[in-house]
SEBAMAR-462378 format. One record per residue: x, y, z of N, C-alpha, C in turn; residue number from 1; chain; residue in three letters. Coordinates in steps of 0.05 Angstrom, whole numbers, plus 5000, padded with zeros to 4 digits. Layout:
# SEBAMAR-462378
{{X,Y,Z},{X,Y,Z},{X,Y,Z},NUM,A,Ala},
...
This chain:
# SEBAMAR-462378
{{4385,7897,5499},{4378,7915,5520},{4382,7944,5511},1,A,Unk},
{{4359,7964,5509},{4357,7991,5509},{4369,8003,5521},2,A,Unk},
{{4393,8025,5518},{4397,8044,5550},{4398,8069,5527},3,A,Unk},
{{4375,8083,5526},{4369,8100,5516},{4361,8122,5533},4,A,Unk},
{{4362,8127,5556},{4351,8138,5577},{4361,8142,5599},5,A,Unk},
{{4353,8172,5629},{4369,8165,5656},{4335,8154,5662},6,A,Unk},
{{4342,8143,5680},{4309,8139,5697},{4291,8155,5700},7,A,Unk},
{{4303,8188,5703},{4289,8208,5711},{4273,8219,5679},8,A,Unk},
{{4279,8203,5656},{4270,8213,5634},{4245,8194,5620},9,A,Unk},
{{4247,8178,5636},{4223,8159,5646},{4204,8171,5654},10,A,Unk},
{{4208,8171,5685},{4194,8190,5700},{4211,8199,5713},11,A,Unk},
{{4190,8232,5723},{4203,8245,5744},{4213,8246,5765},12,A,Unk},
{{4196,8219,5776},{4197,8210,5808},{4221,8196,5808},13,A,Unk},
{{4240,8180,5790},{4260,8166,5797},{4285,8188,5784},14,A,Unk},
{{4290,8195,5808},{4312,8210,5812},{4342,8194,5819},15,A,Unk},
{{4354,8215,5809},{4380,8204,5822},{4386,8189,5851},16,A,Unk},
{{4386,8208,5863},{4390,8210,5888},{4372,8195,5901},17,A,Unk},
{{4352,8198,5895},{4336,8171,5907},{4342,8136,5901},18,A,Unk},
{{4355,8137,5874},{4365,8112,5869},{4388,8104,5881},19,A,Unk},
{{4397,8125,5881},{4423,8113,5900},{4427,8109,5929},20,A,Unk},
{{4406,8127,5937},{4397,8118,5966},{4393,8093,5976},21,A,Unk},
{{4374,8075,5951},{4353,8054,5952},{4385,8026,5948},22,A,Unk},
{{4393,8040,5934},{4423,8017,5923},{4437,8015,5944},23,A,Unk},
{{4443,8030,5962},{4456,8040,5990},{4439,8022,6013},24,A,Unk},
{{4422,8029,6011},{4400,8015,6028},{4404,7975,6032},25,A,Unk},
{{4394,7976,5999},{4396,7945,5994},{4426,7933,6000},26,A,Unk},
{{4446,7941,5985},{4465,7932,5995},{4490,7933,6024},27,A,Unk},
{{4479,7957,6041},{4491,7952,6068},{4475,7938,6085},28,A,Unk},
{{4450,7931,6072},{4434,7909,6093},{4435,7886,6089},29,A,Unk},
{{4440,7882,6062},{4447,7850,6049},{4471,7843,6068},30,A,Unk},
{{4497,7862,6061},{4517,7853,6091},{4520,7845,6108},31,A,Unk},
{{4492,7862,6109},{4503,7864,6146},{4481,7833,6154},32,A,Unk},
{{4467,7821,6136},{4454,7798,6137},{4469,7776,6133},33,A,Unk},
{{4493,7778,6110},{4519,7757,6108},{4531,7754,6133},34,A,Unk},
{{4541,7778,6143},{4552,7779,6166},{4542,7758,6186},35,A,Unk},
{{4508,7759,6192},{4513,7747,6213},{4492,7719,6206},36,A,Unk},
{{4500,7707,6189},{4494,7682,6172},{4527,7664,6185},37,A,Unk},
{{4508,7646,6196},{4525,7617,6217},{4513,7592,6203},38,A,Unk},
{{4528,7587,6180},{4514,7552,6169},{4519,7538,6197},39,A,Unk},
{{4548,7533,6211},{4555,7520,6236},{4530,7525,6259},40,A,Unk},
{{4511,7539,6257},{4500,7535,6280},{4467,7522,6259},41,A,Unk},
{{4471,7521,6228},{4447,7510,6222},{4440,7525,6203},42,A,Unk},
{{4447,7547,6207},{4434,7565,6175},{4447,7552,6143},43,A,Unk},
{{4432,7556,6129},{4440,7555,6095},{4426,7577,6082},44,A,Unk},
{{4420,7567,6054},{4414,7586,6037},{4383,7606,6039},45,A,Unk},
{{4362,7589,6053},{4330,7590,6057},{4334,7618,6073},46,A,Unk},
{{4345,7601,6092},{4352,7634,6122},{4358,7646,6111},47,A,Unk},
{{4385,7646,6100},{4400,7678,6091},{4374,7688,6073},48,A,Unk},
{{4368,7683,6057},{4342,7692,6030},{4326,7698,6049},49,A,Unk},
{{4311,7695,6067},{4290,7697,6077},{4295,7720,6097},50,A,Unk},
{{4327,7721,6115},{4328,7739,6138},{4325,7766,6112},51,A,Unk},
{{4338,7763,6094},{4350,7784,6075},{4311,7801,6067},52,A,Unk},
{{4306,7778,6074},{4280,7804,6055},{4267,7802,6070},53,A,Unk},
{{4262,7793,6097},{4243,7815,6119},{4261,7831,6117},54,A,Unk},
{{4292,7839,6129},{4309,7865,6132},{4294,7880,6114},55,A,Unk},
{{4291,7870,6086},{4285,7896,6068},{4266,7901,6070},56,A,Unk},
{{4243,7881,6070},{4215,7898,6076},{4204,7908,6102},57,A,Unk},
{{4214,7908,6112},{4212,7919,6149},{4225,7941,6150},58,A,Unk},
{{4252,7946,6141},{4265,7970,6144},{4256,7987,6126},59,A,Unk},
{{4242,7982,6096},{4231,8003,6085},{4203,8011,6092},60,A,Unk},
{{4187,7996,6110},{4161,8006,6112},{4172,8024,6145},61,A,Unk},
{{4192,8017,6162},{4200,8034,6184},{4204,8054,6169},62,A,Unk},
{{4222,8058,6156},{4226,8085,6136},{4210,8099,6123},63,A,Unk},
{{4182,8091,6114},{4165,8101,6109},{4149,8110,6126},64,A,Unk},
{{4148,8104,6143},{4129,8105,6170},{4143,8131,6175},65,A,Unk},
{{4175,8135,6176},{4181,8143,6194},{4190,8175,6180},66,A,Unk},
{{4183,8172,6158},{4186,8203,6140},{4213,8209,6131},67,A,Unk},
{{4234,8198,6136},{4270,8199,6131},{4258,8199,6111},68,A,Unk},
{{4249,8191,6085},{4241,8188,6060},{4222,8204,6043},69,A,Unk},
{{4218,8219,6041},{4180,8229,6045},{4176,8217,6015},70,A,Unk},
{{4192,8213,5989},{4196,8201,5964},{4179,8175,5964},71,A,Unk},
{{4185,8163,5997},{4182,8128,5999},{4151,8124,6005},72,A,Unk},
{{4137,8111,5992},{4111,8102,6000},{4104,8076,5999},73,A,Unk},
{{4086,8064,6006},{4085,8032,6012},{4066,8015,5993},74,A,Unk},
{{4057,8010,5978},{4039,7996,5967},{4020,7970,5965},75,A,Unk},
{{4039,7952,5973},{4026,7934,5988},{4049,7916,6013},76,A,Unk},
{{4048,7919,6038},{4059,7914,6057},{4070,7889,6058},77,A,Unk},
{{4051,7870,6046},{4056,7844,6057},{4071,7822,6043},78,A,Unk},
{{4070,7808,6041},{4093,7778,6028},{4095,7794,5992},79,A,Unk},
{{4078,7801,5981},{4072,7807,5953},{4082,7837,5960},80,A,Unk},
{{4106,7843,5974},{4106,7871,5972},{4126,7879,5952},81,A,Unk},
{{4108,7915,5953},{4110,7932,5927},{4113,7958,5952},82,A,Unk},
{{4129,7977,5944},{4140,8000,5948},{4134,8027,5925},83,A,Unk},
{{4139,8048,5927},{4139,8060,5900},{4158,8087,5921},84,A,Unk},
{{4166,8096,5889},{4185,8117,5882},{4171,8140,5880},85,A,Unk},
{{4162,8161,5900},{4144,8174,5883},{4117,8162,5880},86,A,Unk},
{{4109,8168,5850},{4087,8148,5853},{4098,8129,5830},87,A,Unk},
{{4110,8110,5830},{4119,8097,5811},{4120,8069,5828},88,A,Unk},
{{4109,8048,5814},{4113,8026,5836},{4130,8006,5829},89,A,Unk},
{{4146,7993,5852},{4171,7983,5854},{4176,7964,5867},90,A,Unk},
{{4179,7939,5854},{4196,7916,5876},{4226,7914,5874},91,A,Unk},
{{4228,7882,5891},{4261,7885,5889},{4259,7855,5890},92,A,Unk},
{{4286,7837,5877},{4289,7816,5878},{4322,7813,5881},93,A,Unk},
{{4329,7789,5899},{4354,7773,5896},{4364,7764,5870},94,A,Unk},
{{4379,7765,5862},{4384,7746,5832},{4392,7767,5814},95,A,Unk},
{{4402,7747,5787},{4412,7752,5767},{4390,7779,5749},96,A,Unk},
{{4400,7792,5743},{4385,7813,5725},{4371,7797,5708},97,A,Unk},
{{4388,7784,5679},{4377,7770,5664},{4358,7747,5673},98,A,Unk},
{{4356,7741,5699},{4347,7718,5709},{4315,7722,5728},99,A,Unk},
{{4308,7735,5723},{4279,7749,5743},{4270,7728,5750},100,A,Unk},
{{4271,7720,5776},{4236,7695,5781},{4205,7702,5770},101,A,Unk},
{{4202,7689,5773},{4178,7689,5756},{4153,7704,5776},102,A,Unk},
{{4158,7703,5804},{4136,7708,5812},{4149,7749,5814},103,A,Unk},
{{4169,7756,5820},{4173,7783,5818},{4163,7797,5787},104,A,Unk},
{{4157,7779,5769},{4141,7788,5737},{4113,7797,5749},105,A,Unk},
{{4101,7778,5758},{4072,7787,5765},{4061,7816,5780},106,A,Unk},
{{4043,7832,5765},{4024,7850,5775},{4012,7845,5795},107,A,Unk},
{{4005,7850,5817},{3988,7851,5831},{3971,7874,5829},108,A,Unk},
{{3948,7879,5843},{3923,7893,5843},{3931,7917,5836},109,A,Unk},
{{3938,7916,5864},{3949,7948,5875},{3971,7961,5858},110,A,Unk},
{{3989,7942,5851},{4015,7953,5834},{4000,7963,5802},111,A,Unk},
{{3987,7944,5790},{3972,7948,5758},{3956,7982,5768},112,A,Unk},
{{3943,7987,5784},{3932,8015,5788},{3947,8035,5798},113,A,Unk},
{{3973,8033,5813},{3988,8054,5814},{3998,8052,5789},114,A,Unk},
{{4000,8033,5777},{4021,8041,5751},{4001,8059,5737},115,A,Unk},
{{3974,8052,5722},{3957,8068,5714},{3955,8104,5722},116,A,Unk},
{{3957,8109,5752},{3961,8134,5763},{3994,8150,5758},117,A,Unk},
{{4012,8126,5754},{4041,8140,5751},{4047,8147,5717},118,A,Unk},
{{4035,8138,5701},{4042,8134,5679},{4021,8142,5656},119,A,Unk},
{{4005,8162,5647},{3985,8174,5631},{3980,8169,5603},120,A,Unk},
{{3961,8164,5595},{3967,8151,5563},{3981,8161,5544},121,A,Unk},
{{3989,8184,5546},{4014,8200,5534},{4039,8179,5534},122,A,Unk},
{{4039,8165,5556},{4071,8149,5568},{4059,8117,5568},123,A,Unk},
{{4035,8111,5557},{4035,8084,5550},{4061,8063,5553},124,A,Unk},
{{4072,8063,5539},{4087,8043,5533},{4120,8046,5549},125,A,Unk},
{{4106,8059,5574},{4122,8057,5598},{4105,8032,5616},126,A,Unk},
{{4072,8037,5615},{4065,8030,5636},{4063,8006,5651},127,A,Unk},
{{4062,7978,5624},{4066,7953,5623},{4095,7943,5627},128,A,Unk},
{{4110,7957,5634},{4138,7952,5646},{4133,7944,5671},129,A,Unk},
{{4162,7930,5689},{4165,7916,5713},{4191,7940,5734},130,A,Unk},
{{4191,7948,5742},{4209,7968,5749},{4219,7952,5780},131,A,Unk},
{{4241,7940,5772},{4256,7928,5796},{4282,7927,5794},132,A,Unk},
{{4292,7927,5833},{4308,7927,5837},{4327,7896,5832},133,A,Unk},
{{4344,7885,5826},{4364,7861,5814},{4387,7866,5837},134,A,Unk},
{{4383,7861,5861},{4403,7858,5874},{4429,7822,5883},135,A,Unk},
{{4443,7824,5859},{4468,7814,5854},{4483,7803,5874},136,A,Unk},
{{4491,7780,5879},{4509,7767,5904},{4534,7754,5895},137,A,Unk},
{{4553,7755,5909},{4582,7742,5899},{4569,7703,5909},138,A,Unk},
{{4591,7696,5907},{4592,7660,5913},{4599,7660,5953},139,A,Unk},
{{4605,7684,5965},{4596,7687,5990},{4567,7711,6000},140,A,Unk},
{{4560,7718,5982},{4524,7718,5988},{4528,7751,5994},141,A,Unk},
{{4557,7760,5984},{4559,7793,5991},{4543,7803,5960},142,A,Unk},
{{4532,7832,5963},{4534,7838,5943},{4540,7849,5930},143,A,Unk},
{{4546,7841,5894},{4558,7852,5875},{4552,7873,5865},144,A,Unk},
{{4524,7867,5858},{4509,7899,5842},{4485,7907,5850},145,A,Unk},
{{4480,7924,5849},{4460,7936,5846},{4451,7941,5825},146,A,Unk},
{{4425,7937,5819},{4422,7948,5791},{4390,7954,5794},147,A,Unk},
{{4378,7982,5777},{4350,7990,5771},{4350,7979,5738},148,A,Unk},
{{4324,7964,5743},{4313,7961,5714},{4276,7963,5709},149,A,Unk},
{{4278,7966,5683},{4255,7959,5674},{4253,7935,5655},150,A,Unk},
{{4235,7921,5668},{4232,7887,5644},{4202,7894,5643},151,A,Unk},
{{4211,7871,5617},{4183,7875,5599},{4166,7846,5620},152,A,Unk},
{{4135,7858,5607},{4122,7831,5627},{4115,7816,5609},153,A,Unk},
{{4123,7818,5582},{4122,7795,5571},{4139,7764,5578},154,A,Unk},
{{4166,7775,5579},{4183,7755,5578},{4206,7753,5597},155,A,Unk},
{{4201,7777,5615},{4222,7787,5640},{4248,7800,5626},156,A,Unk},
{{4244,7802,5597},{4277,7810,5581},{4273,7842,5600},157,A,Unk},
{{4303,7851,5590},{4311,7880,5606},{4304,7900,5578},158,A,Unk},
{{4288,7911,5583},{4280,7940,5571},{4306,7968,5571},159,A,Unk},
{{4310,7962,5594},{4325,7990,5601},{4334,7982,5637},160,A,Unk},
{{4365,7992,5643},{4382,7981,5665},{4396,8010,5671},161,A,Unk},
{{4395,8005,5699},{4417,8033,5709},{4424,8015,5726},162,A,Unk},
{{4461,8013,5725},{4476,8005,5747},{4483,8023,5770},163,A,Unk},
{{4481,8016,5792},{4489,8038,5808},{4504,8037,5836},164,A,Unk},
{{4519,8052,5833},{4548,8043,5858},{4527,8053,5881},165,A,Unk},
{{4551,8032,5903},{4550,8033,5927},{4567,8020,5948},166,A,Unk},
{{4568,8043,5969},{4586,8032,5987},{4577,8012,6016},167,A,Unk},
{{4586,7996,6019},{4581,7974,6045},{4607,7975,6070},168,A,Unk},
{{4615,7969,6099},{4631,7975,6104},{4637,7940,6113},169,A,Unk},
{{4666,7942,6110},{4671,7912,6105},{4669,7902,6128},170,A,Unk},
{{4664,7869,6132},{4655,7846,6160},{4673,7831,6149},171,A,Unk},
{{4680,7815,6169},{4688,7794,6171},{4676,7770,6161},172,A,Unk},
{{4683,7746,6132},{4661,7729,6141},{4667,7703,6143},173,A,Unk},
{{4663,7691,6158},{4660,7657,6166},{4667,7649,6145},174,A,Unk},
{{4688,7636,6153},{4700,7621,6127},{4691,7601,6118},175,A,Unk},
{{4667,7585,6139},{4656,7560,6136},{4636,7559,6114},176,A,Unk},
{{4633,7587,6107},{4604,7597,6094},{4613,7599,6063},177,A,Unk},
{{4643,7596,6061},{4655,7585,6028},{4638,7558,6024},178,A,Unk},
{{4637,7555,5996},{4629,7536,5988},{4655,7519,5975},179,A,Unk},
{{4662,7494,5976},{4683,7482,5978},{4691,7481,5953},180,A,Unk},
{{4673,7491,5929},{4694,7486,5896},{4698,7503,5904},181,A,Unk},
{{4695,7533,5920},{4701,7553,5915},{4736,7559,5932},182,A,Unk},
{{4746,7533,5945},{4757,7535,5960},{4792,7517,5938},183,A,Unk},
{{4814,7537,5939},{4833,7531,5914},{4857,7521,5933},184,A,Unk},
{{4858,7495,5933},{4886,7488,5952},{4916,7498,5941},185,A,Unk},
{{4931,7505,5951},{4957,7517,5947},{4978,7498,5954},186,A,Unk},
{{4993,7488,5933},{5018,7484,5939},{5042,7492,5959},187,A,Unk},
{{5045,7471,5973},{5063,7476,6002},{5090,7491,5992},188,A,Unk},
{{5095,7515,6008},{5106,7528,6001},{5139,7528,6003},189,A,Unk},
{{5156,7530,5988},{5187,7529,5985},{5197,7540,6007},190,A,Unk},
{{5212,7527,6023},{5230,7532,6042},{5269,7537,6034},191,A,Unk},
{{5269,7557,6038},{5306,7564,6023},{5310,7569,6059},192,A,Unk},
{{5341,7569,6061},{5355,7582,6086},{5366,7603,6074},193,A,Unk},
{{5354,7624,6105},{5353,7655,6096},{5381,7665,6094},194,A,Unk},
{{5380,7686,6079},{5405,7701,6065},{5419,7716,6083},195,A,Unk},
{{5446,7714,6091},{5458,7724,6109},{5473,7743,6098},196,A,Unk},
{{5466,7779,6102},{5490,7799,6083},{5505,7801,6106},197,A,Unk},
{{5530,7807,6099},{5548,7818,6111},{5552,7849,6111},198,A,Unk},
{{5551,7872,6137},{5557,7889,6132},{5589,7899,6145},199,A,Unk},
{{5607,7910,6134},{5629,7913,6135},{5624,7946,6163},200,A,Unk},
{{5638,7939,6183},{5630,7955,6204},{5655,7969,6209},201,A,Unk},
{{5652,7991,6216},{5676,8014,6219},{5664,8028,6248},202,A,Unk},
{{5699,8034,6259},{5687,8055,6279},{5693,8090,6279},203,A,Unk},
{{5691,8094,6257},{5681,8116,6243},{5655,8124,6253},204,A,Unk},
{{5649,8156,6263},{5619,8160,6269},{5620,8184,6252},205,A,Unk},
């Protein structure tokens, strides 16, 4: 893996501050989606994955709509959606960095021609890059990282990675929603009879 670079030396459009916005974004909504994930009433893994990315693609096209962003533009709306930075176009996936699904590799229409408009033959060998977000989950479905990358579309390897902090505000979560290796029984704990000090009392004030 390359880290020869900030993003913004890439391109212009991916700024700091906009990245960290977008990391902020993804991960206080992933939360707040754990949060209210009930296996006991029926949910598993499908729901949580599925509530998790309408939240994301619904709240970023409201946000676009709604100008809080003016950076944020939409590219293609629907199930195959693409966002862009600027003009730089951008998805996002669940999962392992090193681990891309296969269908977040794929170009679509619209994405292969903004890339052509974001990227000038001067910057070729930017343009065939995959520029996505790798948003990271613990073994209770919070998440770990955030991370911006560029993968190659040859083989989904990582080109070039920016990790990037962010804060979430803590929930409570259902304990039922552990998964049971993940669950470490403890030895019953030692019982002593408690220590009686003596203090030597005066009536001295």
């Amino acid at each position: 893996m390359t880290q020869l670079h900030r993003p913004c030396d890439c391109h212009p459009d991916l700024q700091e501050d906009r990245l960290l916005a977008l990391a902020h974004f993804f991960a206080s909504t992933r939360s707040t989606v754990v949060s209210l994930h009930d296996p006991m009433s029926g949910d598993d893994g499908w729901s949580l994955g599925c509530r998790s990315f309408s939240r994301w693609k619904n709240q970023l096209l409201s946000k676009a709509k709604s100008g809080d962003w003016p950076w944020l533009g939409i590219i293609n709306p629907k199930m195959g959606f693409v966002f862009s930075i600027g003009s730089v176009p951008v998805r996002f996936y669940r999962g392992n960095l090193l681990k891309p699904p296969f269908r977040t590799l794929a170009f679509s229409a619209q994405e292969l021609k903004q890339m052509s408009l974001a990227f000038p033959a001067a910057e070729e060998h930017y343009k065939d890059l995959r520029w996505r977000f790798a948003i990271e989950t613990d073994f209770l479905g919070e998440p770990s990282s955030v991370i911006f990358a560029a993968l190659s579309g040859d083989n989904g390897s990582v080109v070039y990675h920016w990790k990037l902090p962010f804060e979430i505000a803590v929930v409570n979560i259902d304990a039922a929603f552990i998964r049971s290796d993940d669950v470490v029984e403890l030895p019953a704990p030692t019982v002593n009879a408690p220590m009686i000090k003596k203090f030597n009392t005066s009536n001295d004030a």
